[in-house]
C-alpha positions as CSV (number, residue, x, y, z in Angstrom):
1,X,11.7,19.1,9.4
2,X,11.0,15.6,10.2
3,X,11.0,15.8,13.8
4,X,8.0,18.1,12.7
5,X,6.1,16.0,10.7
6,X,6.8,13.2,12.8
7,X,5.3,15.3,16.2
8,X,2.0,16.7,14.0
9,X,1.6,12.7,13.0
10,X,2.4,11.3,16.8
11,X,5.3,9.1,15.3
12,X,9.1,9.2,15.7
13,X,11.3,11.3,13.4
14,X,13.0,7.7,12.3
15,X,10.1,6.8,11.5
16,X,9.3,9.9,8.4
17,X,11.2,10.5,5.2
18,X,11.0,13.3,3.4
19,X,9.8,12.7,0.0
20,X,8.9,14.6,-3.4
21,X,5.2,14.0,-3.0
22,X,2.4,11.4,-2.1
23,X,3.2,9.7,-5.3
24,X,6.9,9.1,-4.7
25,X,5.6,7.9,-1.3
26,X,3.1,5.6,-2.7
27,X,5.5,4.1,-5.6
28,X,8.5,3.3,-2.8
29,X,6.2,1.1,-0.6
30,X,4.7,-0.4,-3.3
31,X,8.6,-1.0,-5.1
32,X,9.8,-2.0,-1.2
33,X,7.3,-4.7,-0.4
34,X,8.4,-8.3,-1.1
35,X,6.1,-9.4,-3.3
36,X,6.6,-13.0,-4.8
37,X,4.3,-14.2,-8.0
38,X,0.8,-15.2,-6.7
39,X,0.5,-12.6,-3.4
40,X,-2.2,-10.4,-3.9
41,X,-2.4,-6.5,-3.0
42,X,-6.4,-5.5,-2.6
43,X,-7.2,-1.7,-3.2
44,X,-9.7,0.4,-3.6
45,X,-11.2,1.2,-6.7
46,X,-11.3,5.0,-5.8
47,X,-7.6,5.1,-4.7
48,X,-5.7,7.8,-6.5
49,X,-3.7,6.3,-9.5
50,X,-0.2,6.6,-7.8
51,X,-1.8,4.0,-5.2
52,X,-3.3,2.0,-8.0
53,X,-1.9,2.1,-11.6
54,X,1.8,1.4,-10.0
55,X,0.3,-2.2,-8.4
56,X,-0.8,-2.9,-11.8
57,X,2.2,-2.4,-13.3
58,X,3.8,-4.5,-10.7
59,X,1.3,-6.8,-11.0
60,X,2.1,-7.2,-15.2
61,X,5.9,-7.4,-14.3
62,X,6.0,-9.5,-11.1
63,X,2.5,-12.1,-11.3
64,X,1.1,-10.7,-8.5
65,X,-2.5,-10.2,-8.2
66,X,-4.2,-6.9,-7.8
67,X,-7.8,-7.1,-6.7
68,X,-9.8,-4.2,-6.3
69,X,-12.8,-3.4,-4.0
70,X,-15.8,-1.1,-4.6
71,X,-18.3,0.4,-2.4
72,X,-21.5,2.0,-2.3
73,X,-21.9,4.8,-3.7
74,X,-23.8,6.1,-0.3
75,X,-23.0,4.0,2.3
76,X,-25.7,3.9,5.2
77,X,-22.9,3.0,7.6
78,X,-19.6,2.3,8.3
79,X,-20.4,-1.2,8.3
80,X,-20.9,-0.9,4.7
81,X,-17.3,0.4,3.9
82,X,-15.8,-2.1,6.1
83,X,-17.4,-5.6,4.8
84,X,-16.6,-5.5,1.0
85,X,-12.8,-5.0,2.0
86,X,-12.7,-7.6,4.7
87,X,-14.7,-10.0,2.1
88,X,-11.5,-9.4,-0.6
89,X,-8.6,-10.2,1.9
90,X,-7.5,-13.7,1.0
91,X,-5.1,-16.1,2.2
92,X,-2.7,-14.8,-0.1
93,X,-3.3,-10.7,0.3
94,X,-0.2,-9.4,1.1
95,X,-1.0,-5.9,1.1
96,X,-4.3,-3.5,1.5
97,X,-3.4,-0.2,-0.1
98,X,-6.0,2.4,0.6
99,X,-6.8,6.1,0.5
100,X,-8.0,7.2,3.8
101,X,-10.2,9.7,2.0
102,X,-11.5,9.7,-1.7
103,X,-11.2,12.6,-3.7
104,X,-13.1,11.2,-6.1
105,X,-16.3,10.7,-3.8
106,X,-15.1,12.7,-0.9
107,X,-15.6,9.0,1.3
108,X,-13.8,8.9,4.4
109,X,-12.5,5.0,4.6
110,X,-12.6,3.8,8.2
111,X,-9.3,3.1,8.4
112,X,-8.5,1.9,12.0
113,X,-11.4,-1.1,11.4
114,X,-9.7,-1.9,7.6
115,X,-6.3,-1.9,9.5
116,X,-7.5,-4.5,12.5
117,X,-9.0,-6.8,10.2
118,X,-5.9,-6.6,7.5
119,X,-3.4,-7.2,10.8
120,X,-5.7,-10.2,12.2
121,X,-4.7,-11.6,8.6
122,X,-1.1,-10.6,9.1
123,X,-1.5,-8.2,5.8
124,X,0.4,-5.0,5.5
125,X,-1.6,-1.7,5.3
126,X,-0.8,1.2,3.0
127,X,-2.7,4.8,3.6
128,X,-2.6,7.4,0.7
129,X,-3.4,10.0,3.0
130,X,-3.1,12.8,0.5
131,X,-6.6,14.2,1.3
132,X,-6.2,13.9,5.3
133,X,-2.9,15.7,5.8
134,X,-3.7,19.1,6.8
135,X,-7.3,18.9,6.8
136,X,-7.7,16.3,10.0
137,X,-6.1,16.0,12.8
138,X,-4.0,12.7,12.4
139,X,-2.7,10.3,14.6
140,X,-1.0,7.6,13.2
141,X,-0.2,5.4,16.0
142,X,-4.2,5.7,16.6
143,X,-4.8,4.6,13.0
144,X,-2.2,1.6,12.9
145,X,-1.1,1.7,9.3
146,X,2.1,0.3,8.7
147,X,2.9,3.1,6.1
148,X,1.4,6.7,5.3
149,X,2.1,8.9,2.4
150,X,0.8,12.4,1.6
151,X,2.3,15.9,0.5
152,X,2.1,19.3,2.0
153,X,0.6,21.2,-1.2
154,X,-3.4,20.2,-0.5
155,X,-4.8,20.6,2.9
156,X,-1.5,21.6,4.6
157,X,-0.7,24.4,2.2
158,X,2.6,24.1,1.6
159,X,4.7,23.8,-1.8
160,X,4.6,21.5,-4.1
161,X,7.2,18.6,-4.3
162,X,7.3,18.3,-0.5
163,X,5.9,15.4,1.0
164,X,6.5,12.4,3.3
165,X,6.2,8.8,4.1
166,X,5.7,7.0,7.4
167,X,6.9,3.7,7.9
C-alpha cells in the first residue's frame, strides 16, 4: 500500500506512512518538529483546524509563536497569495504549515513559490493536502514540501480512517 501511495505521489515508499487520517498526519509533524520557546510556525488563517488549533496548543504549552497569514479574499494574481506569506516569515519561523487548497474559500495556495521562499529562509514546510489528494494530479518532489498529509475519504474516494503522511 505504500509503495502505492508513494508511486501516485512520485516519492519513495520510505518516505509514506500510513496514517488514520490528514489529522493524525498533521498532529505528528507538528508533535515531531523541534520547537524550542520563541520559534515561530506561520499558517494560514484558512488552514483546516488539525493544521491550526494543534500549533496553538503547542504554542500555549511550549512558548512558541504562532503567526497567522490572511489573504484576499479574490486574489488578482498569484502574486497576491505569495507576498503576505513571504512578508510573515521571520528570522525565527521555523515552520510554514499550509493547506495546499482551502476548503473554506476553495483557494489553491501556490505552493512550490511558498515552499522556495520558506527554503531560502531554511524554514520547514508543512502541506495539508486533504483537498488535493485525489482531485489533482500530485507530484511531490515537484512541489518540494518537506511533509504532506491527506486521507483517502475526499477526492480519492476511499474509506475513512485511511490516510498518509510524506516525509
Amino acid at each position: 500500500s505504500r509503495g502505492a501511495v508513494a508511486e501516485h505521489l512520485r516519492v519513495s515508499a520510505d518516505e509514506i506512512a500510513l496514517v488514520r487520517n490528514t489529522s493524525e498526519a498533521n498532529n505528528t509533524v507538528n508533535a515531531g518538529l523541534p520547537l524550542a520557546p520563541g520559534d515561530e510556525v506561520v499558517v494560514w488563517d484558512q488552514n483546516h483546524p488539525t493544521n491550526n488549533v494543534a500549533w496553538d496548543v503547542r504554542a500555549a504549552r511550549f512558548g512558541i509563536r504562532v503567526r497567522r497569514v490572511s489573504v484576499p479574499e479574490r486574489p488578482a494574481g498569484t502574486q497576491e497569495l505569495i507576498d503576505p506569506f513571504v512578508a510573515a516569515l521571520g528570522e525565527r519561523t521555523r515552520v510554514l504549515a499550509l493547506t495546499h487548497v482551502s476548503n473554506l474559500s476553495g483557494i489553491r495556495l501556490p505552493v512550490r513559490e511558498l515552499v522556495d521562499a520558506a527554503h531560502a529562509r531554511g524554514i520547514h514546510v508543512h502541506v495539508d493536502g486533504a483537498q488535493t489528494f485525489g482531485a489533482v494530479d500530485l507530484d511531490l518532489r515537484a512541489l518540494g514540501c518537506d511533509s504532506y498529509a491527506a486521507s483517502t475519504h475526499k477526492w480519492a474516494m476511499g474509506p475513512k480512517e485511511a490516510g498518509l503522511l510524506f516525509a
